[in-house]
N, C-alpha and C positions, 0 to 999 in steps of 0.2 A: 176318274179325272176327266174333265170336262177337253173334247176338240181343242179348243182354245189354249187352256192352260198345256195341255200337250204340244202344240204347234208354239207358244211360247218359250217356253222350257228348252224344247228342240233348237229353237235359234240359238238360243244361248250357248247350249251343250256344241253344237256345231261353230258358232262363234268359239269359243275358248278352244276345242279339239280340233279344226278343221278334218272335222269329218262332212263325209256329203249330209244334206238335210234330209237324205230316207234312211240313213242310218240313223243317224241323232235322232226322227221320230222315231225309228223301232226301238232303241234305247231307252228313252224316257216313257214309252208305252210299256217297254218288258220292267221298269223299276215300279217298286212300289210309291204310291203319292205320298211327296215328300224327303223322299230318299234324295241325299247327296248322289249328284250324276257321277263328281268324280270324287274319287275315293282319297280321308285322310292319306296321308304317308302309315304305313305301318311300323318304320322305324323312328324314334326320337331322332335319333343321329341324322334321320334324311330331314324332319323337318326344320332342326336347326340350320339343315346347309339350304334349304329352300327361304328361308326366312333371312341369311344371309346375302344371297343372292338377289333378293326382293331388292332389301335396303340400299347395295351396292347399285343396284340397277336406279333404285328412285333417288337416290342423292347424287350420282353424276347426271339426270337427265335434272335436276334441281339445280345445278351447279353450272349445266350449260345453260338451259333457260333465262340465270339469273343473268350471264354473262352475255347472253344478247342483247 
């Protein structure tokens, strides 16, 4: 994997983690190219309550939005 796309990547990973930016680069340099930085849910049950909390979160930030 190319500098670039590593120093990409790492932004992100540190964007979404707030981890520091030399972590997030040793991270994405230790992952194989194209591996998901962060890892599915390993249980059904966590991903439905993650996917619950999505929606919750996007329809009252939709609902105050609209009310401005």
């Amino acid at each position: 994997m190319s500098a670039t796309q590593i120093s990409s990547r790492a932004r992100t990973y540190a964007l979404y983690t707030g981890t520091p930016r030399q972590v997030a680069c040793d991270a994405v340099a230790a992952a194989p190219p194209h591996a998901p930085l962060i890892p599915a849910p390993a249980q059904h049950a966590q991903l439905l309550l993650e996917s619950e909390v999505f929606y919750w979160v996007l329809s009252r930030c939709f609902s105050t939005c609209r009310a401005a």
